[in-house]
MARZA-760746 format. One line per 3 residues: number of its first residue (from 1); their letters; for each residue x, y, z of N, C-alpha, C. Coordinates in Angstrom, 1 decimal. Example, Ala and Ser with C-alpha at 12.3 -4.5 7.8 and 13.67 -1.06 7.14 Angstrom:
1> AS> 13.2:-5.7:7.8:12.3:-4.5:7.8:13.2:-3.3:7.8 ~ 12.8:-2.2:7.1:13.7:-1.1:7.1:12.9:0.0:7.9;
***
This chain:
1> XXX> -51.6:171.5:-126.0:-51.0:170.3:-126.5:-49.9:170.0:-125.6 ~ -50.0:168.5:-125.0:-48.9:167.9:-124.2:-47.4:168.2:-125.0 ~ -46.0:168.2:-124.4:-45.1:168.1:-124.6:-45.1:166.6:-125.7;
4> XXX> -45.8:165.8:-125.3:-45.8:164.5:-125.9:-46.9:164.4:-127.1 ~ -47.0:165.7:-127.3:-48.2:165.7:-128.6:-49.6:165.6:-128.8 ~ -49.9:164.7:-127.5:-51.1:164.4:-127.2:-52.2:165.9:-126.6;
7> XXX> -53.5:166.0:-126.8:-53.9:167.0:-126.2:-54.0:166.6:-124.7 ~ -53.6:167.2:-123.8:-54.6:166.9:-122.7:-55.9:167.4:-122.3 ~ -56.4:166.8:-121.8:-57.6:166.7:-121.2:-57.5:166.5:-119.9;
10> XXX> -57.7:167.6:-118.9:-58.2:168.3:-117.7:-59.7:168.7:-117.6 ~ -60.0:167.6:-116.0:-61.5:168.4:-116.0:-61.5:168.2:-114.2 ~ -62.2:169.4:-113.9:-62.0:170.2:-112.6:-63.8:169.7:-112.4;
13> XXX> -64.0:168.9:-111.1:-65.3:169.1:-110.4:-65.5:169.4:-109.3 ~ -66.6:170.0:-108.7:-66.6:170.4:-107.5:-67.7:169.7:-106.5 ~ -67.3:169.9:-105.3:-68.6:169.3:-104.4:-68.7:170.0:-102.9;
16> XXX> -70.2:170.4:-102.9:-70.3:171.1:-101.2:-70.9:169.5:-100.3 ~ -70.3:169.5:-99.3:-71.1:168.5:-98.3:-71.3:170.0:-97.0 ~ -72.5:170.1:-97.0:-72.7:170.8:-95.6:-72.6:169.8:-94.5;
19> XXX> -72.2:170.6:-93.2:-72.5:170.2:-92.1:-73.5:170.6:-91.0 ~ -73.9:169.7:-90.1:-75.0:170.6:-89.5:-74.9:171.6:-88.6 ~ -73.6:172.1:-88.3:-73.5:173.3:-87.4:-73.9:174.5:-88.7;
22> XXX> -73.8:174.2:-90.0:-73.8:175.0:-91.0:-73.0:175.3:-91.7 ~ -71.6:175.3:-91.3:-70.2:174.9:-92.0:-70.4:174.1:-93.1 ~ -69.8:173.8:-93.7:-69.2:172.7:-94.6:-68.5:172.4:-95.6;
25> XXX> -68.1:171.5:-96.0:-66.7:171.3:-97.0:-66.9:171.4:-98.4 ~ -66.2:172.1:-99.1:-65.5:172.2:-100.2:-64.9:171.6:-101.1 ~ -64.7:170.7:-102.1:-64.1:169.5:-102.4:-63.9:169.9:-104.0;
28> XXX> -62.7:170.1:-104.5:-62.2:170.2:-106.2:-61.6:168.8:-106.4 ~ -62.2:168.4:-107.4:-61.2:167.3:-107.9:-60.7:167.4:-109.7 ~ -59.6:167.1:-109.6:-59.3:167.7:-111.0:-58.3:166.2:-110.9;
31> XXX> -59.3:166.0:-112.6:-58.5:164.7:-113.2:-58.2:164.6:-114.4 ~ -57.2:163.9:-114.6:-56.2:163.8:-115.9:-57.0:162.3:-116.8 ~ -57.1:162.9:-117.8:-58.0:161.5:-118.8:-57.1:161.6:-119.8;
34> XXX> -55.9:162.2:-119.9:-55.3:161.7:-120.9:-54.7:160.4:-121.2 ~ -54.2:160.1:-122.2:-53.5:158.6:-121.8:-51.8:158.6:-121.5 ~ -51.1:159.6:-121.7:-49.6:160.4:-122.2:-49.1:161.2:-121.0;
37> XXX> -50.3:162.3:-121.0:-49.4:163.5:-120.3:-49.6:163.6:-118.7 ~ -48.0:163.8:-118.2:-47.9:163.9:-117.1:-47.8:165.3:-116.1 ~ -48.6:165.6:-114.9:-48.6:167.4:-114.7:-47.8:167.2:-113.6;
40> XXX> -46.4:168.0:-113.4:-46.1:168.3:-112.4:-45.7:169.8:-111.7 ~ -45.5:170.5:-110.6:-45.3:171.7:-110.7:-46.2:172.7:-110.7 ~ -47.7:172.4:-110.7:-48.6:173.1:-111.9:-49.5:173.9:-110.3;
43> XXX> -50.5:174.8:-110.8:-51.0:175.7:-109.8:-52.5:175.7:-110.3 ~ -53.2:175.8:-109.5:-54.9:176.1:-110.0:-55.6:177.1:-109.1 ~ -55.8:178.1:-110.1:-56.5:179.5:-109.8:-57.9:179.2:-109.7;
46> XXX> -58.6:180.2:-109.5:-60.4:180.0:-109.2:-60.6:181.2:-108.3 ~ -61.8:181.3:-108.1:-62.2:182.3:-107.1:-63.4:181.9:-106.8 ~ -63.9:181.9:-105.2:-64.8:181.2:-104.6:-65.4:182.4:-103.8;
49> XXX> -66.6:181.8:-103.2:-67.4:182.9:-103.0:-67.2:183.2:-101.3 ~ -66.5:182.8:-100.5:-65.7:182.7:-99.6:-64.3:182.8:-99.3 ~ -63.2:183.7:-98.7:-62.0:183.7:-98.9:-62.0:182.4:-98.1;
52> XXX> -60.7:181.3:-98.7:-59.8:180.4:-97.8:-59.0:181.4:-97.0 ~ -58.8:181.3:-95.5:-58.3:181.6:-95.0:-56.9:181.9:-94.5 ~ -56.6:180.6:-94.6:-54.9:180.3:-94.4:-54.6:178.9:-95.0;
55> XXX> -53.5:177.8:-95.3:-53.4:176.5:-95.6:-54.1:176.2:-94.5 ~ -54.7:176.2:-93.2:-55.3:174.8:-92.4:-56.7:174.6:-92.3 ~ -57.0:175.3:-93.7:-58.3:175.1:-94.1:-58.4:174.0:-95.3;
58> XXX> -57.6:174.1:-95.9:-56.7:173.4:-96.8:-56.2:171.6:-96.9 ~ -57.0:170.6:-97.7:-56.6:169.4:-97.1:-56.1:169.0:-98.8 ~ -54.8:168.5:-99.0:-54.4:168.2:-100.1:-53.6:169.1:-101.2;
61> XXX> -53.8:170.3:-100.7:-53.3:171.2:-101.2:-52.5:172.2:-100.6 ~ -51.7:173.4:-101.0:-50.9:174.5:-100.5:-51.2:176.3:-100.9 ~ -51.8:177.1:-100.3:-52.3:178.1:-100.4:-51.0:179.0:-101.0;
64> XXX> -50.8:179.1:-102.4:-49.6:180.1:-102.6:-49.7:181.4:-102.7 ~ -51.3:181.7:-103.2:-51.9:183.4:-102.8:-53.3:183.3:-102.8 ~ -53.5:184.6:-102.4:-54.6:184.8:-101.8:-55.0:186.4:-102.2;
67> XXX> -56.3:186.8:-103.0:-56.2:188.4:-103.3:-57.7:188.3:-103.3 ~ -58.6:188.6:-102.2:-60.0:188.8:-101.5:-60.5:187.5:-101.9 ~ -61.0:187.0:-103.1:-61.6:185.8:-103.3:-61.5:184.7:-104.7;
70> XXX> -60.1:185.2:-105.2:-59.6:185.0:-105.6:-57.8:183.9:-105.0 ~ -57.8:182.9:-105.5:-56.8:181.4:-105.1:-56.1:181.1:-105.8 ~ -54.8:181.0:-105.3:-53.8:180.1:-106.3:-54.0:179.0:-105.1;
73> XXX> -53.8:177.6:-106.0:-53.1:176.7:-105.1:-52.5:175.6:-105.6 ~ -51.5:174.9:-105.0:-51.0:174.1:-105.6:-50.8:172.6:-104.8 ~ -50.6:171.6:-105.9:-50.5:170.1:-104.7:-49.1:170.1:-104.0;
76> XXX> -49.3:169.0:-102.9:-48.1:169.0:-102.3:-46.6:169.0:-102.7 ~ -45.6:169.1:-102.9:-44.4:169.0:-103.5:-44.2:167.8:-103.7 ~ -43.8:167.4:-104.9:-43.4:166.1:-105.2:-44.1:165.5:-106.2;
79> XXX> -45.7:166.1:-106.1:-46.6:165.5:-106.7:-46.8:165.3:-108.0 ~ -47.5:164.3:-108.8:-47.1:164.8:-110.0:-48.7:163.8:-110.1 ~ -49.7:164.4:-111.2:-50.8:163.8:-112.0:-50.8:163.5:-113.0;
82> XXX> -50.8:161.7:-112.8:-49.9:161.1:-113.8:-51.4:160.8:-114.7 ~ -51.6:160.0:-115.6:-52.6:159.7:-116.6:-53.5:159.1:-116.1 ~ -55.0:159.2:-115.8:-55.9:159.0:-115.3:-56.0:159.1:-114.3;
85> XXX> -55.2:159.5:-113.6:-55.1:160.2:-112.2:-56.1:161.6:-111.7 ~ -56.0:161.7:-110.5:-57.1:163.0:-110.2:-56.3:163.2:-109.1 ~ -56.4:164.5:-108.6:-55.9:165.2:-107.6:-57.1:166.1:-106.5;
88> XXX> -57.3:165.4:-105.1:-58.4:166.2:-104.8:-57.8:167.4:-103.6 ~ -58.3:168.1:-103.6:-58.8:169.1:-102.3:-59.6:169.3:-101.7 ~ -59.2:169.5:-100.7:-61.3:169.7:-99.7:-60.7:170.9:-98.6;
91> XXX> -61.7:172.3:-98.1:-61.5:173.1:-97.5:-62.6:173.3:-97.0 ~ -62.9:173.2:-95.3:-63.8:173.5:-94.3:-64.2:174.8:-94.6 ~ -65.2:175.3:-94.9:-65.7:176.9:-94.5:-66.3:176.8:-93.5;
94> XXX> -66.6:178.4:-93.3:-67.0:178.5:-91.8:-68.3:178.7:-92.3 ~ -68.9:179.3:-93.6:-70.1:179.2:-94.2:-71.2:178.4:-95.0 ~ -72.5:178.4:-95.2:-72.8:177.9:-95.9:-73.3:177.9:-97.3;
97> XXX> -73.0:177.3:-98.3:-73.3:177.8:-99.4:-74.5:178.0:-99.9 ~ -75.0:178.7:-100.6:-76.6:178.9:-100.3:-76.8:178.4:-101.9 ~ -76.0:178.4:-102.8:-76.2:178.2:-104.4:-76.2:176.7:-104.2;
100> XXX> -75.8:175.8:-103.7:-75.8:174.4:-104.4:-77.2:174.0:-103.4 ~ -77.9:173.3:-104.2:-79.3:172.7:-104.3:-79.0:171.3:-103.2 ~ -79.8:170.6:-102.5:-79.2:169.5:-101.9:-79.3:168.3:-103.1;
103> X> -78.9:167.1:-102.7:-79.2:166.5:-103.4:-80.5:165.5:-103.8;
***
C-alpha cells in the first residue's frame, strides 16, 4: 500500500532482441499503472542468466551490486516514476539467449 493509500501496481516486462553477431540486448521495462503513487529512490533486484558486467553494459540504469548472477540496479539520480509512467533498461550481452523463442 502507497503512502497515499492507494495500492500500487508495478509490472516488470522483459525483452531479448538478438543480434546477428549473436549478442543481443536485454530490455526491462517496469511501469507504474497506479493513478496516485509516485517511486523515487527505489532499486530492482533479479538475477539473469548472464552476469552484467560493469554499468557500460547498462543503458538507463546504475549497477549498485553485483553477486555472480544476481543485480541490484537502480534509475538514474533524480528520477522519480511518476503514475503511468515506466522506466526502461536495456543491457548488450555478449551472449545469446537460448530460452526465448523468436517471434
Amino acid at each position: 500500500m502507497a503512502e497515499n493509500g492507494e495500492r500500487a501496481f508495478l509490472r516488470l516486462d522483459s525483452d531479448w532482441t538478438p543480434m546477428a553477431d549473436g549478442r543481443g540486448v536485454l530490455t526491462l521495462k517496469l511501469s507504474n499503472s497506479s493513478a496516485l503513487s509516485f517511486f523515487a529512490d527505489f532499486r530492482l533486484a533479479f538475477t539473469s542468466l548472464f552476469p552484467l558486467l560493469s554499468d557500460g553494459q547498462l543503458r538507463g540504469a546504475r549497477l549498485v551490486e553485483r553477486i555472480s548472477n544476481y543485480h541490484v540496479i537502480a534509475p538514474p539520480k533524480g528520477f522519480v516514476l511518476a503514475p503511468s509512467g515506466s522506466w526502461s533498461v536495456s543491457a548488450e550481452l555478449r551472449h545469446s539467449l537460448q530460452h526465448y523463442l523468436p517471434r
